[in-house]
C-alpha positions, 0 to 999 in steps of 0.5 A: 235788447234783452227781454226783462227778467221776472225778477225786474219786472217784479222789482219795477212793479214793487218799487213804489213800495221798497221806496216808501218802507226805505224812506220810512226806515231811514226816518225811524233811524232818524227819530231814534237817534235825534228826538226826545222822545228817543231818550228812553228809547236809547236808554232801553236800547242800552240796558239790552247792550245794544249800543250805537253800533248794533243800531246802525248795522240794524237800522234800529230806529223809533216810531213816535208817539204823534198819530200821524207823524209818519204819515206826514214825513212820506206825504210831503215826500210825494208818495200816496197814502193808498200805497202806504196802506198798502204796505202796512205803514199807514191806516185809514179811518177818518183821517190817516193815522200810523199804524207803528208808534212809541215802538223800537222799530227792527226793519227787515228786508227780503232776500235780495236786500230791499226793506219790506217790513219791520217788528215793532217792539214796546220799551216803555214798562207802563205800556199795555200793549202786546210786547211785538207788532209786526207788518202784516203780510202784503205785496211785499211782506211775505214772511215765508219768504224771508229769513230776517238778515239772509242778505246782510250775512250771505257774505259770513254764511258764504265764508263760514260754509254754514247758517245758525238758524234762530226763531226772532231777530232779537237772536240773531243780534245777540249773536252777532254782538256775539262776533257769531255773524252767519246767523238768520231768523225765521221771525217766529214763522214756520220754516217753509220750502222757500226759506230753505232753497234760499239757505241751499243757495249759500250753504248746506250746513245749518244749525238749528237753535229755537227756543227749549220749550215745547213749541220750540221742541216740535218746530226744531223735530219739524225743521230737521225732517223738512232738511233731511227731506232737502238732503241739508247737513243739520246740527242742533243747538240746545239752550239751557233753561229754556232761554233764548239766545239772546236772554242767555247773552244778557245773563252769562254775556256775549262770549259764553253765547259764543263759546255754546253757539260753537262748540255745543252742537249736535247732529240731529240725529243725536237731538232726535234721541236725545229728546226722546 
């Protein structure tokens, strides 16, 4: 018999929790698309272009507005309100209560394709709250271990031989609205070593495309050195305006997104001098 790997130990180890957020981001998905309180949701979901198609291929869901609604739905489910503490989905005070609600929820799964987390984004204009929530850093959740979409779009970054590589996830489905499919987020980290032997494993061309402002200006000069130092091919893409990608896509539409995303990039060498 053979021994198991570290990997599958790890995975019966975590498999409780893979269970729960899975189970979780199938009753998100639900929520959205079969409540009323998914209406506005939807409506919001519409005016971004995000239509039915881009909420399935993203498991696009909603956290409701009740306290502990999921709470319940993963307790009659049988898991244990310890373990959904523990991946972040639940809190306790004096009584159990969800940690996510009245938010669009964007899950998002490790390298291998198991959901681990999501961000949670606000819709309703009246709200006061920060605009993202994200799962915070857990057994499962190490976000310097991640790159939002890597396992959906390892077969197209396999084909097209190289990586857009965007800030936030919001990015990466305004290209792929785009038809631009190779594409992975860091989610607003770092880039790490970690992430870029998991890009080095499908290809060694990546494109950066941060945000244009000067935080976005230090990560992408940090981003270059950290490949170049992995002996990585990098080329730059610069937004205009300081817009993202995806306000770019709303106000000149999917194909001009398209058309900068292909044909606009520059090696970093040039960017380098360029922003100098």
């Amino acid at each position: 018999q053979i021994a198991p790997t570290k990997k599958e130990i790890e995975f019966q180890q975590h498999k409780k929790y893979f269970d729960i957020i899975s189970a979780s981001c199938d009753f998100y998905h639900f929520y959205l698309k079969n409540s009323i309180e998914g209406q506005p949701a939807l409506q919001y979901l519409e005016e971004r272009k995000i239509d039915e198609n881009i909420i399935n291929r993203f498991k696009i869901g909603l956290s409701s507005s009740e306290a502990d609604l999921l709470y319940k739905i993963l307790s009659e489910k049988s898991y244990l309100p310890m373990d959904m503490v523990e991946v972040g989905l639940v809190r306790s005070g004096k009584d159990y209560y969800d940690t996510f609600r009245r938010r669009i929820m964007f899950p998002i799964t490790d390298l291998d394709g198991h959901f681990v987390g999501f961000s949670g984004r606000k819709y309703l204009p009246d709200s006061t709250e920060s605009k993202y929530i994200n799962s915070n850093e857990n057994i499962v959740f190490k976000k310097g271990q991640i790159l939002y979409n890597y396992y959906e779009a390892f077969a197209d970054i396999k084909k097209a031989d190289s990586v857009f590589i965007f800030e936030g996830f919001m990015d990466v489905i305004a290209a792929y609205k785009a038809n631009v499919y190779n594409s992975v987020a860091t989610m607003g980290t770092a880039l790490t070593i970690n992430q870029i032997r998991a890009i080095k494993r499908v290809t060694n061309n990546v494109i950066l495309c941060y945000d244009g402002d000067i935080p976005g200006i230090e990560a992408t000069k940090r981003a270059i050195r950290m490949f170049f130092d992995q002996e990585v091919n990098v080329k730059v893409i610069m937004m205009p305006d300081n817009l993202d990608p995806d306000e770019y896509a709303l106000k000149f539409g999917g194909q001009a997104l398209s058309k900068h995303l292909l044909e606009e990039s520059i090696t970093a060498i040039e960017y380098i001098y360029q922003i100098a």
